[in-house]
N, C-alpha and C positions, 0 to 999 in steps of 0.2 A: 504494500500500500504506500503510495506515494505521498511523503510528509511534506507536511506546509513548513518550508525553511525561511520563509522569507523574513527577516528582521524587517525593525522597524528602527530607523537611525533619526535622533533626534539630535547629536552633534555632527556638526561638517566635516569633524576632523575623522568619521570612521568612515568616509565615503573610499579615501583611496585604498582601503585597507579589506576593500569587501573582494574583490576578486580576489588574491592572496589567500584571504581566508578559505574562500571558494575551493580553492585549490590544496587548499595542505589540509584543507576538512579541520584545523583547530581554530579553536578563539585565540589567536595568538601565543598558544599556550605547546608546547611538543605533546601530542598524546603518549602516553606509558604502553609500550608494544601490550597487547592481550588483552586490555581496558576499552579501546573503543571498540571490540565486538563485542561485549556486555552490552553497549547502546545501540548499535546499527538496525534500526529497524526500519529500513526500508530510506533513508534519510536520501534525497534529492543530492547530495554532496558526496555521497559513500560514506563516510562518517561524520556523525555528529562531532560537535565541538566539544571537548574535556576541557570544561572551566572558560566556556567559550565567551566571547563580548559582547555578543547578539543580544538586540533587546525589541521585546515580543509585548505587544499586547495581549487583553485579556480574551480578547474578539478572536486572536488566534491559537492560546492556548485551548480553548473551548473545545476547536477542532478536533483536539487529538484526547477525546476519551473512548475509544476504543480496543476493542481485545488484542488487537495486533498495532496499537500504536497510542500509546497511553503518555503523555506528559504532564505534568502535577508542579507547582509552587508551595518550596516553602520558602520563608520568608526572603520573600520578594524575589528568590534564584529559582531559574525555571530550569527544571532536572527533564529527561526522557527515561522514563522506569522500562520501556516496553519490554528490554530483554531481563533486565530485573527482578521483575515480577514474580519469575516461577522457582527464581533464589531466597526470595524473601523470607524471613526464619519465620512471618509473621502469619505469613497465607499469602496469594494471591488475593484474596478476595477484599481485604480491606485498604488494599493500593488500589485496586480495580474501582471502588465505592467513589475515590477521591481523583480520579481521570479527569484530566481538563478543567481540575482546579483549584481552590490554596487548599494546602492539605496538612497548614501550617501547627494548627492548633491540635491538631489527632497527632501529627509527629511526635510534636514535645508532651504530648498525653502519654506516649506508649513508649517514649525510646529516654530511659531514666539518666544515659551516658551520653549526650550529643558529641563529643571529644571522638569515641569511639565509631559513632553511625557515621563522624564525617568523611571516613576515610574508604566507605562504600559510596557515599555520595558524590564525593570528586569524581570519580569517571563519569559521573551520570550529567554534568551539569553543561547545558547547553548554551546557557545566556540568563541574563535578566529581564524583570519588567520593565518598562522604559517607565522615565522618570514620571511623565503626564500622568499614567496608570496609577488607580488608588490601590493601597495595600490588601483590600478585600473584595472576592469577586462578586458578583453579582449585588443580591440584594442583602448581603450581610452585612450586620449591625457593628459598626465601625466603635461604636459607642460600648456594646458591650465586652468585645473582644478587646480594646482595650484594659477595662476594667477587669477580667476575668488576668488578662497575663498578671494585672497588678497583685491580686488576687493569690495567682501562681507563686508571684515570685515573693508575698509577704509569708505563705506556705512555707518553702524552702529554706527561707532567711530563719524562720519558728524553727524548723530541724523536722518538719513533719512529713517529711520522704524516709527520715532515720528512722531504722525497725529497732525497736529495745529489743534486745538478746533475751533479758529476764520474763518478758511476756511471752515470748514466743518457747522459752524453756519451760513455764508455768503450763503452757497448752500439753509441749509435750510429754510435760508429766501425767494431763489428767488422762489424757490417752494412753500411756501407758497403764498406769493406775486402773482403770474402766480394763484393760485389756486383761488386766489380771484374776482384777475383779471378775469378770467373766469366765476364764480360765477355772475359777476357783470353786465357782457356783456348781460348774459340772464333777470337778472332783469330788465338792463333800457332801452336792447332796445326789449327786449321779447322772446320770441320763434317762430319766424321764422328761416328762409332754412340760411340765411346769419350768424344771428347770432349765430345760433347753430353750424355752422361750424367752427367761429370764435371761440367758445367758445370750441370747439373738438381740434383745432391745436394749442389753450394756452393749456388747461390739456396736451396734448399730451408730450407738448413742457416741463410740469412742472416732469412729469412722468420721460421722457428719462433723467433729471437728478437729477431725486430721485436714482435711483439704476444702474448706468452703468457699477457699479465693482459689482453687486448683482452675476452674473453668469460666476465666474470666473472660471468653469465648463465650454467652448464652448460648445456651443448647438449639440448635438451628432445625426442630425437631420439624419442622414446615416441610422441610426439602425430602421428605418423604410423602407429600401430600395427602396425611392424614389429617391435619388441621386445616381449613380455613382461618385468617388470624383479621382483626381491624377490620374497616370498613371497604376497602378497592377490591382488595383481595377478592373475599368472596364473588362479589358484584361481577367481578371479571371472570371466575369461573363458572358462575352460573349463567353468565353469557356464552358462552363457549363449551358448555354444556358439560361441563369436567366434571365426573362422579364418580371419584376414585374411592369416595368413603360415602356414606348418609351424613353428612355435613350437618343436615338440619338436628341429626341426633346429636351431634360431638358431643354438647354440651352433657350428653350421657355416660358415649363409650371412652372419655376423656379419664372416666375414672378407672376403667380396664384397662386402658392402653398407657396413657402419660405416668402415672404416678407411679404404678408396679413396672412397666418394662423400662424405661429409659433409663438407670444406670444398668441392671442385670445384661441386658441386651443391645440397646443402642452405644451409650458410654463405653462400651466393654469394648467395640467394634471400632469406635472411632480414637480409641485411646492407642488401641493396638496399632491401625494406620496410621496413624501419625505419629509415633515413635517409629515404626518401620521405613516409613517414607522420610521421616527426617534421619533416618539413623543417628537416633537420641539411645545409646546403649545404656548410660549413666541411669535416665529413666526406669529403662526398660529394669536395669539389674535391682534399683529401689523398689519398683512394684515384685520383682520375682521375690527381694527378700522378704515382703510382707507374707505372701504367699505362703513361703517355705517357712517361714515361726509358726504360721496360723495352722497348716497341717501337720507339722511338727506335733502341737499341742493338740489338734480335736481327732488325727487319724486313732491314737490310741484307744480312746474314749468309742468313737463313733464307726469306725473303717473308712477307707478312703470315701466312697458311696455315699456314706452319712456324712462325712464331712463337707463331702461337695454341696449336698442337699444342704444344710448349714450355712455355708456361705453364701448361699443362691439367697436362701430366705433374709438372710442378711441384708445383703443388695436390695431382695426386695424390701424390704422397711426401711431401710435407707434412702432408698429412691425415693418413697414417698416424699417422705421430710423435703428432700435436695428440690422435688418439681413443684412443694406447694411453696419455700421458700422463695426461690427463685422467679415465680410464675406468678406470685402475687404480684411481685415491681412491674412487672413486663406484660404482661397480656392484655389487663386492664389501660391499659395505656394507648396511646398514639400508635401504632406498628408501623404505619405505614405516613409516617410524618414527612414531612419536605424536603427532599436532601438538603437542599441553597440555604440552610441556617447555618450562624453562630454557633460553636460548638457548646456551647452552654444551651442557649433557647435547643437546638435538638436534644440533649440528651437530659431534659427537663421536660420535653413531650415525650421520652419514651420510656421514664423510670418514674417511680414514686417511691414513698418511705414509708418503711411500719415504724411507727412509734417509740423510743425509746424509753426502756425500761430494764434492769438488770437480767429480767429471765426474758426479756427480748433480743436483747444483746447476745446471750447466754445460748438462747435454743436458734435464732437466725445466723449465727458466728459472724456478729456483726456487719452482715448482708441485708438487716432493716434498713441500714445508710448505704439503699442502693444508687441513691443519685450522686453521693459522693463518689462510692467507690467506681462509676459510669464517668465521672469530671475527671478523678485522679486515679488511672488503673493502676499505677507503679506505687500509691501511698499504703504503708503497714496498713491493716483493720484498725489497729488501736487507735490511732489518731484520728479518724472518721471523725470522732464527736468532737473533737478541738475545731477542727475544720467546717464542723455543718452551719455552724451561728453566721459563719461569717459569708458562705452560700450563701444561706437564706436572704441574708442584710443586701446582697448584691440583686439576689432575684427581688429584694421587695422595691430596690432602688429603681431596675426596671423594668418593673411589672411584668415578671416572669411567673409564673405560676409555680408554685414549689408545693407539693401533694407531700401530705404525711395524712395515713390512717392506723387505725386499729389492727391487729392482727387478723381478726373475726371478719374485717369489715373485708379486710386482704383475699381471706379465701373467699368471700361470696362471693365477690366481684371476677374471680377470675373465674367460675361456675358462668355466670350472670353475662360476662363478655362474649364467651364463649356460645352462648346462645344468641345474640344479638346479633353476631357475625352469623351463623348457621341462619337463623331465619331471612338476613338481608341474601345471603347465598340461594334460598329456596326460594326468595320473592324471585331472584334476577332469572331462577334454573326454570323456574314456572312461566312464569310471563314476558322476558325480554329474551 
């Protein structure tokens, strides 16, 4: 596909310097031999510029959000990801979201070491915006992105990206502790129906707060198109007449399918590929050692058979907890909100908060402060609550809407959404 190269030269002095560049394919700059084919995607020149002087509008950045030729801004340097992309330790998919345009604000969300991301980004950099061009594209709120970096960087200056060691040691005590606890219940009082259950909702209990920031990935459980989710969604497959499930029932088989299978069965599958495909062995060898302790301990008691049936049940009660957690911030919400916002107004339509309180805190693994952890994915859990006062104060400053309910009110609402979508999905499957 043939890329839009054309700069946009605002001083006179780069006119004579455009053929030249033309010709050695850099911004003035020697490319590093093996670096410009990471960008070459199709570029009118043969190679793109490494740290090039070209400077682009936003009218042409726009152009290039497509799968075979994706260009993105962060602050104010205009990169070409296209071959990038399937390097990314991140996904493809959330470079792919930000195609043809500033991708400023998710950058510095998700990459905690800018020092270290900049020495992937130098190959990629093509040019700048020209001076004329505002620093945010389209219709985003110049006003809030401002105040939100401020925001950021009073975060930082407080120490609230630093994990205390002592908190995170306290965690993995109780998990320990709950592991033994468990462990113990089968020894003294045996293997029966009570105890074993006992001994199912400690591990459960010890699990859900081993890893609650593990999948800060939301479960993408759509892309199997058993859910309908938000308002378009539906509407567009019951135009199109897509009836891969009884939609209008979700709001029923959501309790057979979402809450018991998605860690036992979906999780289990997507954890596997994605340690495989990134060849993450460190991972893989920390999930094995769990593994191999836990058999260790219940083969004796139970046989390998009973033991498996054990950890399955496991997963399953596990799971519950992890999809009504998770699935209260999220469903009820915006799904299908605007891409073109400020990263704050988006991820303030797509999250809300349960309530704080210590056995909230305590049973959510401080995932109630999901719109924090949505603002700042790289900040410890513990500091969520230092950091929320001062969210709020920004969202009341610009009439942002900032959701906190009840836990109760959390699971209704995700029942209750879940129907609203399936009925607009059977209004569109029936009549349009």
């Amino acid at each position: 596909m043939a890329v839009d190269r054309s700069p946009v030269y605002h001083h006179h002095h780069h006119h004579h310097h455009r053929d030249k560049r033309r010709e050695m394919g850099v911004g003035g700059q020697q490319t590093v031999p093996g670096e410009a084919s990471a960008n070459s995607s199709g570029s009118s020149s043969g190679r793109p510029a490494a740290g090039g002087n070209a400077y682009y509008t936003w009218e042409q950045v726009k152009k290039h959000c497509h799968r075979n030729d994706q260009w993105l801004v962060i602050n104010r340097k205009v990169y070409n990801v296209t071959q990038w992309v399937k390097r990314h330790p991140g996904g493809f998919r959330v470079i792919g979201h930000y195609a043809g345009e500033d991708a400023t604000e998710a950058f510095v969300a998700f990459h905690p070491d800018p020092k270290f991301v900049q020495k992937f980004l130098k190959p990629l950099l093509i040019g700048e915006l020209a001076v004329t061009e505002p620093s945010q594209d389209q219709n985003k709120n110049a006003a809030i992105t401002e105040d939100f970096r401020a925001l950021r960087t009073r975060a930082e200056s407080l120490g609230l990206f630093q994990a205390q060691p002592l908190f995170f040691c306290l965690q993995l005590g109780q998990v320990l502790v709950l592991e033994v606890l468990a462990w113990m219940t089968v020894w003294f009082w045996g293997t029966g129906w009570t105890s074993t259950l006992l001994c199912a909702m400690i591990l459960a209990t010890s699990q859900h707060h081993a890893k609650p920031n593990v999948f800060s990935k939301d479960p993408d459980v759509n892309m199997l198109n058993i859910f309908v989710l938000g308002e378009s969604q539906p509407v567009e497959y019951g135009i199109k007449k897509i009836k891969s499930m009884p939609y209008h029932r979700q709001h029923q088989y959501f309790f057979l399918v979402g809450p018991p299978l998605l860690i036992p069965v979906y999780f289990h599958m997507e954890i596997l590929r994605s340690v495989l495909l990134r060849r993450d062995w460190v991972d893989l060898a920390w999930a094995l050692s769990y593994y191999l302790r836990y058999y260790c301990c219940y083969i004796p008691f139970y046989g390998l058979l009973g033991a498996i049936a054990l950890i399955t049940f496991v997963r399953f009660l596990e799971s519950h907890w992890f999809v009504w957690v998770t699935q209260m911030n999220h469903l009820p919400m915006s799904i299908d909100h605007e891409r073109q916002q400020d990263w704050l107004s988006m991820q303030l339509d797509a999250t809300c908060n349960i309530e704080q309180s210590n056995f909230n805190d305590w049973f959510c693994g401080h995932l109630n402060f999901q719109i924090e952890h949505h603002l700042f994915p790289t900040m410890p859990r513990h500091n969520y609550h230092v950091v929320a006062p001062l969210v709020r104060a920004l969202c009341e400053k610009h009439n942002v809407p900032y959701q906190v309910k009840t836990l109760q009110r959390g699971v209704v609402d995700v029942v209750r959404s879940l129907k609203n979508s399936g009925d607009l999905w059977l209004d569109a499957y029936l009549h349009k």
